[in-house]
Legacy VTK file of the C-alpha trace (Angstrom):
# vtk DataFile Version 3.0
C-alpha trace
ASCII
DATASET POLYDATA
POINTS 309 float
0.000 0.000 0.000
1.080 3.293 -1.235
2.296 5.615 1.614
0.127 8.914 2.252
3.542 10.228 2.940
3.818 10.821 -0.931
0.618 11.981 -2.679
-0.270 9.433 -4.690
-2.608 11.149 -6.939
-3.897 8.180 -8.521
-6.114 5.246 -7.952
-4.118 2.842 -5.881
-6.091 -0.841 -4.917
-6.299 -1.605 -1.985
-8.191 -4.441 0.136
-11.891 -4.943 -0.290
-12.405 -4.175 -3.819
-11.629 -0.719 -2.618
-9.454 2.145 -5.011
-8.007 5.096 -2.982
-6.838 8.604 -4.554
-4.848 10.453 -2.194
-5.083 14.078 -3.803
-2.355 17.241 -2.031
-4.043 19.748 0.514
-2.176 22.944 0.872
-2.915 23.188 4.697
-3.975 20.650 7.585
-2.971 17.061 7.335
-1.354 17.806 3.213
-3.863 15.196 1.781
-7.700 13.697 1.744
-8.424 10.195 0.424
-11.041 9.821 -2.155
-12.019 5.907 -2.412
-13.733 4.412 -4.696
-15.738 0.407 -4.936
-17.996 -0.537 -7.313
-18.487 2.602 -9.389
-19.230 4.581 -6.932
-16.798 7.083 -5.656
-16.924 8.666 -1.850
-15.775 12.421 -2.233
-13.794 14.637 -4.334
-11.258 16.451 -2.685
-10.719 19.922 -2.729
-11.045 20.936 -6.670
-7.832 22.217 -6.915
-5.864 21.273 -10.178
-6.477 17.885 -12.079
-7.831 14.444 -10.925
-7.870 11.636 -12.738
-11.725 10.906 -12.744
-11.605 9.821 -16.219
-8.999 6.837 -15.262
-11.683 4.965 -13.931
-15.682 4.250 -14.501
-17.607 5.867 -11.711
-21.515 5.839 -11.696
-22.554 7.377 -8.903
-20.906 10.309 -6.260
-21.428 10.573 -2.573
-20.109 13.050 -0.364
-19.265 11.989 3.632
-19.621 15.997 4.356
-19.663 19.810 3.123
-15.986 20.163 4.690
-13.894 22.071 1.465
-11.459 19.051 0.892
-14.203 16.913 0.745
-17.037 18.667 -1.541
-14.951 21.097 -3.308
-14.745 19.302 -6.128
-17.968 17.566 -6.568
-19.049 19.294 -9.474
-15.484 18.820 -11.494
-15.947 15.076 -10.581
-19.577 14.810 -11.677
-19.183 17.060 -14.918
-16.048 15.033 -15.862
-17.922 11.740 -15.083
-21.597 12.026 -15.756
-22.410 10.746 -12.558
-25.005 11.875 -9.955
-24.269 13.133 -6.553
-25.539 12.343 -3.494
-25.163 14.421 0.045
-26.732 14.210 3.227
-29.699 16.882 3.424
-28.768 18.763 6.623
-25.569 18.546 5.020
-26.185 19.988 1.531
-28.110 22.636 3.202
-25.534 23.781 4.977
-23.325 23.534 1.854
-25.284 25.947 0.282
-25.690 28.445 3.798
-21.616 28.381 3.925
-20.431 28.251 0.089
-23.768 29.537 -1.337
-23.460 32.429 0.656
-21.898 35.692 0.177
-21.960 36.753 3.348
-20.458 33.351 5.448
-17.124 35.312 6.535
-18.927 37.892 7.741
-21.171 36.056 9.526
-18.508 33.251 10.958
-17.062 37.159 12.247
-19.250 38.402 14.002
-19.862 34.679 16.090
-16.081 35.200 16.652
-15.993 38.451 17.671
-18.870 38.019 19.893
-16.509 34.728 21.707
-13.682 37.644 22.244
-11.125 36.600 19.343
-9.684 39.904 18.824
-10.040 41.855 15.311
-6.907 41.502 13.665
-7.724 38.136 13.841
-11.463 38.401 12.591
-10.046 41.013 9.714
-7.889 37.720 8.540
-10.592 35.337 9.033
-12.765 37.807 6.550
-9.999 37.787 4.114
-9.174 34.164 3.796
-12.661 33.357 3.834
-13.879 35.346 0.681
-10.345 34.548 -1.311
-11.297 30.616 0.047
-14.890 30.109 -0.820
-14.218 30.924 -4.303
-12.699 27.915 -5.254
-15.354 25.218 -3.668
-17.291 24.194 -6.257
-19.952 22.048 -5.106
-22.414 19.953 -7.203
-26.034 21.832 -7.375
-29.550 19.747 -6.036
-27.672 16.699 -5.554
-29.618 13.197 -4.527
-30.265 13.378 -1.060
-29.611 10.950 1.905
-30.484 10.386 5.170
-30.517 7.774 8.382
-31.271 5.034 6.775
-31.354 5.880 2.710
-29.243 3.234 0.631
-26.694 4.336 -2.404
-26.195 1.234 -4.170
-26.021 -1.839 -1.837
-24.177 0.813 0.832
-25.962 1.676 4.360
-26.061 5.709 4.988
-25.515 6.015 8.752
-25.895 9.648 9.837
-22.537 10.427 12.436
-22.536 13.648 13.675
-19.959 15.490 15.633
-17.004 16.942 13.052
-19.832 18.110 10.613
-23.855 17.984 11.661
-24.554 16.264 8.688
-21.720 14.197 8.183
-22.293 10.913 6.891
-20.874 7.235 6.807
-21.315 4.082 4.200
-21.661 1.181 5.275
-21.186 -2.355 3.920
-20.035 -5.978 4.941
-18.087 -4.570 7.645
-16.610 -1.714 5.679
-17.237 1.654 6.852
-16.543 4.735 4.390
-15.939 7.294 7.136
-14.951 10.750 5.873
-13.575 12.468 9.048
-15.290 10.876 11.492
-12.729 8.757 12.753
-9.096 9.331 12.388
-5.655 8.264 13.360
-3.257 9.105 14.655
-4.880 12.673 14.332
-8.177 13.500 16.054
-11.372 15.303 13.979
-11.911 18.007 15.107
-15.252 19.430 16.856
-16.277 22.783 16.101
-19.028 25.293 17.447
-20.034 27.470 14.419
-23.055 29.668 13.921
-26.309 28.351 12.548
-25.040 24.430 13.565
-26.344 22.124 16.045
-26.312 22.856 19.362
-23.928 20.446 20.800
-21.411 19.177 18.689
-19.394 17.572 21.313
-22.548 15.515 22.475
-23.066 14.640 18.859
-19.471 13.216 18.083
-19.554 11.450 21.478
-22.685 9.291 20.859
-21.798 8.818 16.937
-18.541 7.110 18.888
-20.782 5.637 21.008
-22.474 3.739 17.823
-19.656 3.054 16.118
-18.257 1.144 19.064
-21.689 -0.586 19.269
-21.292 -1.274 14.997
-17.454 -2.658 15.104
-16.990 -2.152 11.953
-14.195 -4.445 10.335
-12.361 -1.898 9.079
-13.014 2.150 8.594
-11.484 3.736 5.275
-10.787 7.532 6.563
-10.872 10.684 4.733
-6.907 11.315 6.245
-4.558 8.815 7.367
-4.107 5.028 6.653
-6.980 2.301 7.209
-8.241 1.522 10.570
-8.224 -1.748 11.600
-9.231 -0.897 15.147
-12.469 0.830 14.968
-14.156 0.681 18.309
-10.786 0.985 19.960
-10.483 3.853 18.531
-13.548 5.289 19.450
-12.986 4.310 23.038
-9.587 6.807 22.816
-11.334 9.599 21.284
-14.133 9.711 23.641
-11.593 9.417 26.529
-9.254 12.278 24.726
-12.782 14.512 24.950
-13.146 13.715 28.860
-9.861 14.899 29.164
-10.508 17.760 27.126
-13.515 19.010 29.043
-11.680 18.689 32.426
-9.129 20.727 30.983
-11.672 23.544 29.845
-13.787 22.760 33.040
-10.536 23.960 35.238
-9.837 27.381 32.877
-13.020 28.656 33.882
-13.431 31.163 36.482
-16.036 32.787 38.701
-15.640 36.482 36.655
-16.172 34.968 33.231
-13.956 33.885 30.592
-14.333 34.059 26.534
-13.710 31.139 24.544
-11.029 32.826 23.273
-9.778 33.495 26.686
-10.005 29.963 27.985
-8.784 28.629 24.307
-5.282 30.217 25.488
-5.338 28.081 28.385
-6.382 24.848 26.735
-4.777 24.978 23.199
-1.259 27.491 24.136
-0.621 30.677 23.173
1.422 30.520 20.488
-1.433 29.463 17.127
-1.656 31.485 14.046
-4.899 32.454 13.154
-5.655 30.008 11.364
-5.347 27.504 14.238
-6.229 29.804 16.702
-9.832 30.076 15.425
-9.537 26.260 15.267
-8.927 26.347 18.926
-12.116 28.650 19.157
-14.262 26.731 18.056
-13.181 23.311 19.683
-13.115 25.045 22.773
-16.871 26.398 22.365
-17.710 22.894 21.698
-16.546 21.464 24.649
-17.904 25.041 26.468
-21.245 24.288 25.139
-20.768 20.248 26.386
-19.800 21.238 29.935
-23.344 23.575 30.483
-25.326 20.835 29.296
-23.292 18.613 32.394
-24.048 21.513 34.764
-20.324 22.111 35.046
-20.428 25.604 32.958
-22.670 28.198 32.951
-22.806 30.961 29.688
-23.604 34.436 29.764
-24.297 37.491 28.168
-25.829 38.214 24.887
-24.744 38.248 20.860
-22.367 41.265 21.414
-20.335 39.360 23.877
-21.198 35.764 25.381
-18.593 34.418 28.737
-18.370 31.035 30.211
-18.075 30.564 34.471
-18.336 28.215 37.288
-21.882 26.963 37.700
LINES 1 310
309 0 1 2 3 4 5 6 7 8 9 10 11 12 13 14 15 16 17 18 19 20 21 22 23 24 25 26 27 28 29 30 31 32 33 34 35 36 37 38 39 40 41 42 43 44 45 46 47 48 49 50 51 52 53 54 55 56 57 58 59 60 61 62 63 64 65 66 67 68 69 70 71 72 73 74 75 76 77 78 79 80 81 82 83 84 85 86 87 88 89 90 91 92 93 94 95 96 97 98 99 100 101 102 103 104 105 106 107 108 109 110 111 112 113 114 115 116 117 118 119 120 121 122 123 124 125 126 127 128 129 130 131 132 133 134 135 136 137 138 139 140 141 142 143 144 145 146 147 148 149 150 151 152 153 154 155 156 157 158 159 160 161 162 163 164 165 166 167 168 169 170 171 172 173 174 175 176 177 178 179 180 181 182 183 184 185 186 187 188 189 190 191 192 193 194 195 196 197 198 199 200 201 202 203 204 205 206 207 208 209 210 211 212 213 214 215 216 217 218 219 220 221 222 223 224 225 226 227 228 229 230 231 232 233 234 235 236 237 238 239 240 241 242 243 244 245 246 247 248 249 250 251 252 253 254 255 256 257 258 259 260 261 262 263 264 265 266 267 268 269 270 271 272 273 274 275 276 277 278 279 280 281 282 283 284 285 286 287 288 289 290 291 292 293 294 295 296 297 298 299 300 301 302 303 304 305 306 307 308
């Protein structure tokens, strides 16, 4: 099996009648795995130069999630192709409310602003995200899935947590994952505006099910086959109690911002990039700790702080 230590940018076959492209990211974890079995493909990558989706005979798309490196190229894919494409509903909706949108870096600003991340930071955040959302290029009134739908002979499980609509296929013991479980690397569990309240509590119980499923083996968006599904999801909930403990003991009886107690929890020393990161997995497990009665929020849309019960 090819290393995703060089970008393999081709289809490589692996076990399970399963082909993986490994296309190059220019941030994060440098590369997202596209697989796909039996004509049907499972995401698109980012869009960004050339794929080879005329190498190979694909008859239907499905996207795990709206995340850029994931959908962005949908719509290359499916013209090149001829294929349909099918997405999750909450998550296509959202698709269109962040990529759709004009207006999404102005309005992921103002949620930041209001958590205390200071403007220089916002002003970069507005910037990135208009030069950014210009190159996602998602496919229009795709097929749409939910709990329960089949594409092809493939189970659509719904798995909250990293996106509110993310999804995962499932089949003989093979579980098409997206980002919903990782390794070495953890997904990451973001509080954004307009998304489900509780993120956190989400990704917990979708761990929760995959331990109950056991799935044989999980093909992930990042990283190499997992082998060791529901041990996996037994770390990553434990990581997450350790996580809220460690946001649970930055809080303080005057209030904190997320951004404040991020410091504490993620280090000082992020970019911006990273640091809104930090944000938002810190709101997460913010959000997580009121609904335990360990954290108690207050204020209003111009400025929101976290305390002691």
């Amino acid at each position: 099996m090819a290393s995703t230590g060089s970008i393999e940018q081709t289809f490589v076959r692996l076990e399970d009648g399963i082909q993986r492209l490994t296309l190059p990211l220019p941030t994060g974890p440098k590369h997202v795995h596209c697989y796909l079995v039996d004509g049907t493909l499972f995401d698109t990558g980012l869009g960004l130069g050339d794929a080879p989706w005329t190498s190979v005979k694909v008859e239907r798309i499905a996207i795990t999630h709206f995340h850029p490196d994931h959908v962005g190229g949908a719509a290359a894919a499916a013209a090149a192709t001829g294929a349909p494409v099918s997405q999750g509903g909450l998550d296509y909706a959202q698709c269109e409310r962040v990529w759709g949108s004009g207006d999404w870096p102005e309005r992921i600003a103002a949620w930041f602003t209001t958590h205390g991340v200071p403007a220089e930071i916002v002003a970069d955040l507005i910037e990135q995200g208009h030069a950014f959302a210009s190159f996602i290029r998602y496919a229009l009134d795709p097929d749409l899935l939910y709990e329960g739908s089949m594409l092809a002979d493939w189970d659509v499980l719904e798995l909250p947590g990293h996106a509110d609509g993310h999804l995962g296929f499932l089949r003989d013991g093979v579980l098409v994952g997206g980002d919903h479980l990782l390794q070495p690397i953890s997904p990451a569990i973001g509080l954004y505006p307009e998304s489900r309240p509780d993120p956190l509590g989400d990704y917990l119980s979708s761990l929760e099910r995959t331990i109950e499923l056991a799935p044989r083996v999980v093909y992930p968006g990042h990283g190499e086959p997992l082998r060791n599904a529901a041990e996996r999801a037994r770390e990553l909930i434990e990581h997450h109690r350790r996580r809220l403990d460690k946001t649970a003991a930055a809080l303080s009886d005057d209030g904190r911002t997320a951004y404040e107690i991020s410091l504490d929890v993620f280090g000082a020393e992020l970019g911006p990039t990273q640091r809104r990161f930090a944000v938002a997995e810190t709101l997460s497990h913010l959000e997580r700790l009121v609904r335990e009665g360990r954290a108690a929020r207050s204020g209003d849309s111009r400025a929101l702080t976290y305390t002691d019960p």
